[in-house]
Steps between C-alpha positions, in 0.01 A plus 500: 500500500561168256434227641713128481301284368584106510246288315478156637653603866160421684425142346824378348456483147691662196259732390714676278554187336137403473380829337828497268348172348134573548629842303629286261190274393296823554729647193436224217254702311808737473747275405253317221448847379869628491561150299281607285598832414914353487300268189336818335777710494703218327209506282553825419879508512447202206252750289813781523728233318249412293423828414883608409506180262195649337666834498806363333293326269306820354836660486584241221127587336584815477822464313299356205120609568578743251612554113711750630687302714652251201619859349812450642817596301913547579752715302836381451755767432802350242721684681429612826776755577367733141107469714297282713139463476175350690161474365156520572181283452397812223829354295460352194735237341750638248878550416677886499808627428633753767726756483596747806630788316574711891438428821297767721743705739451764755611828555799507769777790513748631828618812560895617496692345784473699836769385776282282725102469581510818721562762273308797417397482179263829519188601567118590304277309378415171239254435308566117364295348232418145418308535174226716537495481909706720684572611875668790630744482817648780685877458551596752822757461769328224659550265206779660230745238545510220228387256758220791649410500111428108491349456750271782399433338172455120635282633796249751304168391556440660129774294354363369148735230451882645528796340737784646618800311627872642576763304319883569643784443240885586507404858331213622767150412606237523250118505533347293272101506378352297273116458404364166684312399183595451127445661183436844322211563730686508814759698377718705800518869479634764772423862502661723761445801633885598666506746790774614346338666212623300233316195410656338255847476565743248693523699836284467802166284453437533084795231507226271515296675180442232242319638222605307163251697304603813627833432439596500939659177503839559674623084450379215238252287693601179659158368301275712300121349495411361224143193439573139350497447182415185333404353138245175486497405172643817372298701643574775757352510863655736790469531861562694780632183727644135351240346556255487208154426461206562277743413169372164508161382643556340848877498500760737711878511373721602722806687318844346603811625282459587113525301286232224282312207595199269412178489758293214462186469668292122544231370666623373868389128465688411777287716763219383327594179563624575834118618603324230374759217708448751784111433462575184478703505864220752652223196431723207632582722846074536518382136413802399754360730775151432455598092563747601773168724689261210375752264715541751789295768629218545253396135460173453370497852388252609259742840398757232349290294284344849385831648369562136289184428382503903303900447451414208296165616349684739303825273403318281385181681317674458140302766354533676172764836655476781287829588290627145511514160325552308830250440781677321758825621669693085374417674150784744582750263723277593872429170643353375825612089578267250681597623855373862402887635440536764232814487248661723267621349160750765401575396151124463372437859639805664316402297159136649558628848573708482179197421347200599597522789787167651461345172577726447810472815586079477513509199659618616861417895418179514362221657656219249304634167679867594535660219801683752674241790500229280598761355807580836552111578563450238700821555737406848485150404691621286741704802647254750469400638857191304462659212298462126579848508735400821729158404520614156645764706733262736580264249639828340709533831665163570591525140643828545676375874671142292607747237673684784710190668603416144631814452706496870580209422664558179644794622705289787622287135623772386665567772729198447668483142457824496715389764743178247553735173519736653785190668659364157541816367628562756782172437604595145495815561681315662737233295588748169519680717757243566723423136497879367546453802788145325647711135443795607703297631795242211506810258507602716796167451645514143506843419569449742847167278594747174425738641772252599754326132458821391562 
C-alpha cells in the first residue's frame, strides 16, 4: 500500500522547496554544459551556411574551369515558322541556307462508317505492322465490336507503337489507327485473316486490311507516312521525324512548315558573360559570409582566415597562365576594390572576347594556372568528406555527442543526489519531531510541578 508522504510535516519547514533549490545549484554543471552545446551547434549551424556559400561558389568555377565551358553557341532561325533550331557546345560558328523540302508524317487511316461504337464489325484475327515489328490479336465474340477492336489494339501488351481511337461523324462511326511515330520506318500495315473466308474484301473484319503494296487499300489514307526532307546548302538530308540532327555538327532543326530560311549559328557571349558576373556574385556572397561568421559565431576562427588567405593566394599569384597574354583577372575587366568586392566591367570583357578569346578563354579555363580551375580545386577540397569545412564540423559533432554523454550522465547524478537530499531531510524531519515531541511533554512536566507548588 502507497504511502502519503508530507515532507516538512514533523519540523515545519518547506522541504520541497529546499531540495527544489538545492536541486537547482546541484544542476549548474548541467546548465554550463547545455550552454555550451546551444554555442557549438550555432557553430556548426554557421559552418552549414558557410558551406552552401562555398558550394555556390564552385558552382560558378565550374561554369568556366573548363575550355569547354566558353564553347557555348545559339542558332537563330530567320524565320521561325519554315524551322527552329538549338545548338550544342559541339557547334561551330557559321551561316546555312535551309530549305524543308517535306515535313515527316505518319501513317493514319479509318475504316467505312459503321452506325455507332457497338457494332459488329466481324470476327478473326490481325496481324498489324509498324515497320518491321508486328503483333497479332485475336478478334472473337468477346471483342468484335469496333470499340471491342480498340480497345484490343490500345490495350495489347505486344502493341509496337499503333493507336486506335473511334471518331463519330454525320455518316457513321469510324475506327481510326495511325502509327504513333513518323516516317517510312514506322509505316502502318494490316493483314487479316476474316472468319469469313475472304480476306481481302470490305465485309466482316478484312474491312480493316490496309495493304498499299498489295494493292488492299479500300479508302485513300487520311496521312500516308512519309520522313522530312530538307536541303542545307543544297544538299539533301531526310528523316524519319522533324526533328533533324547529325546534318550539322552540334545543331538540331526542328522542321516547321516548308518553305526556306537562313540558320545562323554564333558564339553565346552573353552566357559567357553571364558566368563570369555570376562568379563574380558567387565570391561577393563568400567574402560577405566569411565577415558576417567572423562577426558572429566563428569569431576568432582559424577555418575563415584559411579559406581567404588561399582565395587570395591564387587571385593574386600573377603568374605566366598557359594559352593567354594576360595574368591577372583586371587584365580582362575582373576586379577586386579596396574593401575586397569583386566587379565585372562588361564592356572591356566583350572588346576582349571580340578580340582575343583564346586568351580569355585560358585565363579562367586553363588547367596550367587557369583562375577558375584552380578556384574550382580549391572549393572542390574544402567540400571533400575530409575537406577543411567537414573536418572542422566533424570535430563540432564529436564535441557536441561528448557534451550529451556528460549531461546524460549528470542527470543519472541527480537522481540520487536528490534521493540523498530528501533522505537527509526526513531524517531531519524526524528527529526535530521527536524533539518538538520531548519539548511539549517537558513543558508539561514543569508547568504540572508549577501548579502543585502552588
Amino acid at each position: 500500500m502507497a504511502t502519503i508522504q508530507a515532507p516538512g510535516i514533523g519540523s515545519g519547514l518547506d522541504v520541497n522547496d529546499i531540495v527544489t533549490k538545492l536541486m537547482e545549484i546541484e544542476r549548474q554543471p548541467i546548465e554550463s554544459l547545455t550552454t555550451k552545446k546551444s554555442f557549438i551547434n550555432a557553430q556548426i549551424s554557421a559552418y552549414g551556411s558557410l558551406k552552401s556559400k562555398v558550394a555556390d561558389f564552385q558552382t560558378a568555377m565550374d561554369n568556366l574551369s573548363s575550355p569547354e565551358k566558353f564553347q557555348v553557341y545559339q542558332g537563330s532561325s530567320g524565320d521561325e515558322s519554315v524551322f527552329t533550331t538549338s545548338v550544342t557546345s559541339n557547334a561551330v560558328a557559321g551561316n546555312y541556307n535551309i530549305e524543308v523540302v517535306s515535313l515527316a508524317e505518319r501513317d493514319k487511316i479509318a475504316t467505312k462508317g459503321y452506325t455507332d461504337s457497338n457494332t459488329a464489325v466481324g470476327e478473326g484475327t490481325l496481324n498489324i505492322s509498324i515497320g518491321s515489328e508486328s503483333f497479332e490479336l485475336t478478334i472473337d465474340s468477346s471483342n468484335n465490336t469496333l470499340a471491342g477492336i480498340r480497345d484490343a489494339i490500345n490495350n495489347s501488351a505486344d502493341n509496337t507503337g499503333v493507336s486506335a481511337t473511334i471518331v463519330t461523324g454525320d455518316d457513321g462511326a469510324r475506327l481510326v489507327l495511325s502509327s504513333e511515330e513518323t516516317g517510312v520506318d514506322n509505316a502502318l500495315r494490316i493483314n487479316v485473316t476474316d472468319s469469313d473466308g475472304n480476306n481481302t474484301d470490305e465485309t466482316g473484319l478484312s474491312a480493316l486490311a490496309y495493304n498499299p503494296e498489295g494493292g488492299v487499300e479500300f479508302r485513300a489514307a487520311i496521312s500516308t507516312a512519309q520522313n522530312a526532307q530538307i536541303r542545307v546548302d543544297g544538299f539533301n538530308v531526310t528523316s524519319n521525324t522533324n526533328t533533324i540532327t547529325g546534318a550539322i555538327d552540334g545543331v538540331t532543326i526542328n522542321a516547321a512548315s516548308m518553305g526556306s530560311s537562313t540558320l545562323n549559328v554564333t558564339r553565346d557571349d552573353e552566357q559567357i558573360l553571364e558566368s563570369v558576373e555570376a562568379f563574380a556574385t558567387a565570391f561577393n556572397a563568400l567574402r560577405s559570409e566569411i565577415n558576417k561568421q567572423r562577426d558572429g559565431q566563428l569569431e576568432a576562427d582559424s577555418t575563415l582566415l584559411t579559406l581567404e588567405r588561399q582565395i587570395f593566394d591564387v587571385l593574386n599569384a600573377g603568374s605566366s597562365i598557359e594559352g593567354s597574354s594576360f595574368s591577372y583577372l583586371i587584365e580582362a575587366g575582373v576586379s577586386i576594390d579596396k574593401n575586397g568586392v569583386m566587379a565585372v566591367d562588361s564592356d572591356r570583357i566583350t572588346d576582349i572576347m571580340n578580340t582575343d578569346f583564346d586568351s580569355f578563354t585560358s585565363l579562367f579555363a586553363s588547367e596550367n594556372g587557369g583562375f577558375a580551375a584552380k578556384l574550382s580545386t580549391l572549393a572542390d577540397g574544402w567540400l571533400n568528406d575530409n575537406g577543411l569545412i567537414d573536418s572542422r564540423e566533424d570535430g563540432l559533432k564529436t564535441q557536441v555527442e561528448g557534451i550529451d554523454d556528460q549531461i546524460l550522465r549528470l542527470e543519472d547524478r541527480m537522481i540520487s543526489v536528490e534521493e540523498r537530499i530528501r533522505a537527509q531531510f526526513t531524517a531531519l524531519d524526524t528527529l526535530v519531531s521527536s524533539l518538538n515531541n520531548t519539548s511539549n511533554f517537558l513543558t508539561q512536566q514543569l508547568a504540572s510541578l508549577n501548579n502543585s507548588n502552588n
